[in-house]
C-alpha positions as CSV (number, residue, x, y, z in Angstrom):
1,X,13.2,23.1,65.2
2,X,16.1,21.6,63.2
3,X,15.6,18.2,61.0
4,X,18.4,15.4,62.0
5,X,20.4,15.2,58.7
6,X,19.4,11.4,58.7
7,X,15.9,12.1,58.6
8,X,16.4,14.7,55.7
9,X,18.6,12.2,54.1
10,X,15.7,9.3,54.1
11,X,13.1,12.1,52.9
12,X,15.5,12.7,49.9
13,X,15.8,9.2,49.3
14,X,12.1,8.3,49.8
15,X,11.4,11.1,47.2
16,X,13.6,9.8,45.0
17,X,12.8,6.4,44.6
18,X,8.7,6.9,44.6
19,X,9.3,9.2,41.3
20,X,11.8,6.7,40.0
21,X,9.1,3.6,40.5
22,X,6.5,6.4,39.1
23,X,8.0,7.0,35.9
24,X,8.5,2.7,35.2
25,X,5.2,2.1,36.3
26,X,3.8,4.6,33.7
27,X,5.2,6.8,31.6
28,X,2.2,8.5,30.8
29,X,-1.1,10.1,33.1
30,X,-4.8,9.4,31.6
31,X,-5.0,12.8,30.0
32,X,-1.5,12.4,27.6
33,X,-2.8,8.6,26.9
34,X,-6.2,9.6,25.4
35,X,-4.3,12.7,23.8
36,X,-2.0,10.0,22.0
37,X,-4.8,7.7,21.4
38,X,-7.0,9.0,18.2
39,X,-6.9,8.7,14.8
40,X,-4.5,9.9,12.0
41,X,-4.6,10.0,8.3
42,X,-4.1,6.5,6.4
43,X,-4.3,7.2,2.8
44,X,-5.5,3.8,0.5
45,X,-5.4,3.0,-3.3
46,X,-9.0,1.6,-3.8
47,X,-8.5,1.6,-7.9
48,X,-10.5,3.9,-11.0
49,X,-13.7,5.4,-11.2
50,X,-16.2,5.2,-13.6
51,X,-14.4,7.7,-15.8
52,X,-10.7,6.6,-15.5
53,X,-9.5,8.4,-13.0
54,X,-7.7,7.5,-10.1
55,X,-9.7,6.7,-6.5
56,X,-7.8,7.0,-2.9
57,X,-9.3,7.2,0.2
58,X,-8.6,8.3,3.9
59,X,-10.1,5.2,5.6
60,X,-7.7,6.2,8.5
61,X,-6.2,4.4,11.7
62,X,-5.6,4.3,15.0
63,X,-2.0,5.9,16.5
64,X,0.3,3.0,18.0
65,X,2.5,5.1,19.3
66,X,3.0,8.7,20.5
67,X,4.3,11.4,18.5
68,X,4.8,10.0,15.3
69,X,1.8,10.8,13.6
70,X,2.2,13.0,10.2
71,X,-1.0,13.5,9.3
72,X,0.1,16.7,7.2
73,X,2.5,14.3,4.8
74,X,-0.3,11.9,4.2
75,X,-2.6,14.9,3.3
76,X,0.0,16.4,1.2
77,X,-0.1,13.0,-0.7
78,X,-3.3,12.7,-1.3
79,X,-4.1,15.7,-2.2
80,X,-0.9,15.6,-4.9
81,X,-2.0,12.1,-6.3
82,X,-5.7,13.4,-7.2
83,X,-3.4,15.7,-9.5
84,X,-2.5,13.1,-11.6
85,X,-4.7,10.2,-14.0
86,X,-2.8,7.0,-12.8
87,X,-1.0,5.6,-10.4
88,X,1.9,5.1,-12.8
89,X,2.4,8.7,-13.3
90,X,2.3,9.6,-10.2
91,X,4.7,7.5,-9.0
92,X,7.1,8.5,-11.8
93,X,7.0,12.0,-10.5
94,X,7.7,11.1,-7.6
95,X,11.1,9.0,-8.6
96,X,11.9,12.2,-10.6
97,X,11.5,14.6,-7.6
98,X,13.1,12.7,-5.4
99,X,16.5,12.1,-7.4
100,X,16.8,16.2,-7.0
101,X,15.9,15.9,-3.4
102,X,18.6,15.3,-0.7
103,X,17.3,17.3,2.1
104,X,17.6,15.4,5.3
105,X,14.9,15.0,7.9
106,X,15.4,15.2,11.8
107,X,15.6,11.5,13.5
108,X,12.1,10.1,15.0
109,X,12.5,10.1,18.5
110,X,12.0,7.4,21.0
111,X,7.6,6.5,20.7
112,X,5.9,5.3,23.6
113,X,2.7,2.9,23.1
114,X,-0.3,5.1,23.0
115,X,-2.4,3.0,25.4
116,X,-1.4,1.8,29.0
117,X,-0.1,-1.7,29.8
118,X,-2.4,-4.0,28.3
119,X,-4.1,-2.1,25.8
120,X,-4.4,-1.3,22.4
121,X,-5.6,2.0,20.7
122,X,-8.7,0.6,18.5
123,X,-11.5,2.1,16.6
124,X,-14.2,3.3,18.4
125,X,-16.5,4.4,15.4
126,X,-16.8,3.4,11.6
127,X,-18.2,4.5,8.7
128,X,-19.2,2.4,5.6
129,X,-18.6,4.6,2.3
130,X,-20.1,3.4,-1.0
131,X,-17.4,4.0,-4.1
132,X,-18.5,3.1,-7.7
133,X,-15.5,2.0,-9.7
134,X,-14.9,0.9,-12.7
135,X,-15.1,-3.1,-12.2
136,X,-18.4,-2.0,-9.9
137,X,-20.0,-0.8,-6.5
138,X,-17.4,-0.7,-3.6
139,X,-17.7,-0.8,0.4
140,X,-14.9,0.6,2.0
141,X,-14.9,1.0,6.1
142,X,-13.4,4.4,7.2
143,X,-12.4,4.8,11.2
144,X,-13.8,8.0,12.5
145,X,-12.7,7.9,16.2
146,X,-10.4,5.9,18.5
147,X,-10.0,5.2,22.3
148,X,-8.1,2.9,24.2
149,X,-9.5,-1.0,24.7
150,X,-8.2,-2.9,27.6
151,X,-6.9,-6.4,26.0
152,X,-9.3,-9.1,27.3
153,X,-7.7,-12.4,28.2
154,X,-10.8,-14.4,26.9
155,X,-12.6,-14.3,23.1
156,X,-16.1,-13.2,22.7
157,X,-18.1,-10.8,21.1
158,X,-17.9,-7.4,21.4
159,X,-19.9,-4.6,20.0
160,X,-18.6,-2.3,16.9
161,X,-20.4,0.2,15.4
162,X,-21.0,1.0,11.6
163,X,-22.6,4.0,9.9
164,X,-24.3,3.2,6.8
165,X,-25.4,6.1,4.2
166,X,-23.8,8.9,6.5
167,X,-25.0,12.2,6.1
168,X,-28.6,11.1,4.0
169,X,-31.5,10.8,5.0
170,X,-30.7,7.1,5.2
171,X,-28.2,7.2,7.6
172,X,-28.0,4.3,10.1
173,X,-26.0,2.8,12.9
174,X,-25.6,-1.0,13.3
175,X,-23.9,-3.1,15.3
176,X,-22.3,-5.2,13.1
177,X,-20.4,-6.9,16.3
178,X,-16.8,-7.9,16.5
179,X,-14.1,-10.3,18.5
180,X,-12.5,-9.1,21.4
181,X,-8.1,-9.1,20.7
182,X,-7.6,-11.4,23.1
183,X,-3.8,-11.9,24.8
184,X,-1.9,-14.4,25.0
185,X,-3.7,-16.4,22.6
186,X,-1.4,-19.7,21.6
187,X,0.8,-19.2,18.5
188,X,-1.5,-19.0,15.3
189,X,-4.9,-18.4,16.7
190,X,-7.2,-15.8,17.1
191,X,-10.4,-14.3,18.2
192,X,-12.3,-15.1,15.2
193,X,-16.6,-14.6,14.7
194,X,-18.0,-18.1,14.4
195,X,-21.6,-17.7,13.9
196,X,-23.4,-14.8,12.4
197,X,-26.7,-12.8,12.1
198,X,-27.9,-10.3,9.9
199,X,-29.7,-6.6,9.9
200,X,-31.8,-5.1,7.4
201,X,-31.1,-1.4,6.4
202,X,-33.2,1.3,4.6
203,X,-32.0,2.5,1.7
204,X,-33.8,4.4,-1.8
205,X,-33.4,1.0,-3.3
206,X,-35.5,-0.9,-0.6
207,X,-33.1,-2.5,1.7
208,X,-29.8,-3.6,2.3
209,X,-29.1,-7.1,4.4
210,X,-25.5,-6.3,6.5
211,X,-24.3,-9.3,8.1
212,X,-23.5,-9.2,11.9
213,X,-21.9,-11.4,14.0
214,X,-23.3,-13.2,16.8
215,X,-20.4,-15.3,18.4
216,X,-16.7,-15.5,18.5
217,X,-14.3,-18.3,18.9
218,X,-10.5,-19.2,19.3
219,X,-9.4,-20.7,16.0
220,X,-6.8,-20.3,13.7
221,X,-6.5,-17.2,10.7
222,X,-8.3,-19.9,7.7
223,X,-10.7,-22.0,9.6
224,X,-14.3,-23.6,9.0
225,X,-17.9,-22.2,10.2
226,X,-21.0,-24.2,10.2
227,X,-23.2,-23.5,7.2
228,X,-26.5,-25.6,6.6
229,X,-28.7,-26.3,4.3
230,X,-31.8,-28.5,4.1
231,X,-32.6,-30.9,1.6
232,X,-35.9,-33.4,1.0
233,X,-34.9,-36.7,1.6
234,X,-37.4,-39.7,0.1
235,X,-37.1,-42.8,2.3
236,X,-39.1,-45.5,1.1
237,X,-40.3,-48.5,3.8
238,X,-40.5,-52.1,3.8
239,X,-44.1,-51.9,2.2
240,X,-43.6,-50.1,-0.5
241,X,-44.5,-46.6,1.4
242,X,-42.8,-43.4,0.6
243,X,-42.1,-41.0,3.1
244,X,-40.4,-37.6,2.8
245,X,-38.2,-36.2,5.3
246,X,-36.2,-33.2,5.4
247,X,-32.5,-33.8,5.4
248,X,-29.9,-31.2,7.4
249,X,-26.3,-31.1,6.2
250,X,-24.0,-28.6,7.8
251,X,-21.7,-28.4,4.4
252,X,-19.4,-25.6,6.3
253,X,-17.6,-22.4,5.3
254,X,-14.1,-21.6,4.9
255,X,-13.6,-17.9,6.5
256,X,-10.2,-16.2,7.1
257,X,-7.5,-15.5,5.4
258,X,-3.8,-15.8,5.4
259,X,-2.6,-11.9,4.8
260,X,0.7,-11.2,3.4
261,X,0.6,-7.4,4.7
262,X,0.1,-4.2,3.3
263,X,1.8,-2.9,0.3
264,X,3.5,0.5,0.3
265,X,3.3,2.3,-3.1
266,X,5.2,5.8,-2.0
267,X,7.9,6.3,0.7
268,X,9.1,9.4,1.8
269,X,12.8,10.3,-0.1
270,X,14.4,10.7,3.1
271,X,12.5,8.5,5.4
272,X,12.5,5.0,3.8
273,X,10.3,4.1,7.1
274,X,7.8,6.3,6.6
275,X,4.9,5.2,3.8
276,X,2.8,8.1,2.4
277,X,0.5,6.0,0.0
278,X,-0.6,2.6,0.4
279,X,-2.3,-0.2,-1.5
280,X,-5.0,-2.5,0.1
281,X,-4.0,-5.6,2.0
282,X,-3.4,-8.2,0.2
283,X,-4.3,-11.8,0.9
284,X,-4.6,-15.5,0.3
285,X,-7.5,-17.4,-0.2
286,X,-8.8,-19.6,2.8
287,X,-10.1,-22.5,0.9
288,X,-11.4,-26.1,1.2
289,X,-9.0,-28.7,2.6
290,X,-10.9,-31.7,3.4
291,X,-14.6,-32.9,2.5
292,X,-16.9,-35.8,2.6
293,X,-20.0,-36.7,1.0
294,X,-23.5,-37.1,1.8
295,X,-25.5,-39.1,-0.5
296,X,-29.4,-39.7,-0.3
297,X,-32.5,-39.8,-2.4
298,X,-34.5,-37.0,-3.1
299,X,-37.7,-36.3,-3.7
300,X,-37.6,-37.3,-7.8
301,X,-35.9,-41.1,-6.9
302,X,-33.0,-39.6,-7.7
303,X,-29.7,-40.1,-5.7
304,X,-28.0,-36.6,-4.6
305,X,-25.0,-36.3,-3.4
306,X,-23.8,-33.0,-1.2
307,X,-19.9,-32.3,-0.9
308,X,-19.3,-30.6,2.6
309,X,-16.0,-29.0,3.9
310,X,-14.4,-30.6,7.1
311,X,-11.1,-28.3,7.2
312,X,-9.7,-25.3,5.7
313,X,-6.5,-24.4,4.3
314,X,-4.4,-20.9,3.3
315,X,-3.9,-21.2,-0.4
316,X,-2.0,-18.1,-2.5
């Protein structure tokens, strides 16, 4: 039986436009987004060891994009920094090697997100490593895995997982909580944790207190958390009695910070875009902005008075 040329024309057509709409809607099937999503090498300058010597550490991240991950050139930096007894020398040599260097590399093509519409390619497990350096004992959080997390259009809590003394006989997983990246969040604010817990962990010098968090809230990057203390408060009545009461002042907490962005120490030669050693993020402090006084007499007869923060400002 022979097809009308219309009807083969309209097939064609139909065809046609359902792989067109196909490839807009997204660019990518489950499999290749999961394949893009996971983690590549992110090489930091933490600072010297006990002995002098220079300390840098993989702590990783999580791919943004697709195909541009060059995990063997952050490798290859590492392992030739580790070489050398500062971060001075190092980067001399590599000023020196670069001046004879004028080899081209190919152009980075076009990078898709990682993650589907309306989601991000975030850690899905962390580790907590202990360094000792010079000026003293360091925490530094390393991402071990990634996945792709829908963006939630409300702030709460969400959980996020930390491994403490890895591979000892110590080793534990907490969750140390976390605020969901909520979109479309007005200019300026963030999902930020607002009230906090804490979790004892094991350890061959007793324990360890990690603090958690317990609640999250929309506020801006330096804001204020409630923080009270107690105090005894002597009141003393018309006839002469003295009674003691306890007094509650939420003196607050200025948490945030107002970060300036990370700080490349090594760019590739031929790549100015492409940064193969970084320093740690640096940032401002969030500190007090307003206060008011709470005065009262304690206990002694004497008259106390307790500053407590109202608002928070970024200060450099």
């Amino acid at each position: 039986m022979d097809v009308p040329p219309l009807m083969l024309l309209l097939g064609l057509l139909h065809l046609t436009w359902t792989g067109v709409l196909s490839r807009h809607t997204d660019h990518r099937n489950l499999f290749t987004q999961r394949a893009c999503c996971k983690r590549q090498s992110h090489v930091v300058y933490i600072g010297q060891d006990i002995s002098g010597g220079p300390v840098s550490i993989d702590v990783g991240m999580c791919r943004p994009h697709c195909g541009g991950g060059s995990r063997s050139s952050h490798d290859a930096a590492q392992q030739e920094y580790s070489k050398y007894s500062s971060m001075l020398e190092f980067l001399k040599s590599k000023r020196i090697k670069a001046r004879g260097s004028d080899a081209p590399e190919a152009a980075a093509p076009t990078q898709l997100p990682s993650c589907g519409m309306n989601q991000a390619c975030e850690p899905t497990g962390m580790r907590v490593e202990r360094v000792l350096l010079l000026e003293g004992p360091r925490e530094v959080e390393v991402i071990e895995e990634c996945h792709c997390e829908i963006r939630l259009s409300q702030c709460f809590r969400v959980p996020a997982l930390r491994t403490y003394y890895s591979d000892t006989p110590y080793e534990a997983v907490i969750d140390v909580g976390g605020c969901s990246r909520s979109k479309g969040s007005p200019e300026g604010f963030s999902c930020v944790p607002t009230v906090f817990d804490s979790a004892l962990v094991e350890t061959p010098n007793k324990v360890d207190l990690v603090q958690t968090v317990v609640a999250c809230e929309l506020k801006e990057s330096c804001y204020r958390v409630s923080h009270v203390e107690y105090y005894y408060e002597a009141v003393y009545h018309a006839e002469g009695v003295k009674e003691e009461r306890l007094k509650e002042i939420d003196v607050g907490r200025c948490l945030g910070g107002c970060v300036t962005g990370n700080q490349c120490l090594l760019r590739s030669p031929s790549d100015p875009a492409t940064c193969q050693l970084w320093a740690e993020r640096q940032s401002s402090s969030c500190v007090p902005q307003g206060h008011e006084s709470h005065s009262f007499i304690n206990q002694h007869g004497h008259i106390r008075t307790v500053l407590s923060i109202t608002s928070c400002v970024c200060q450099s």
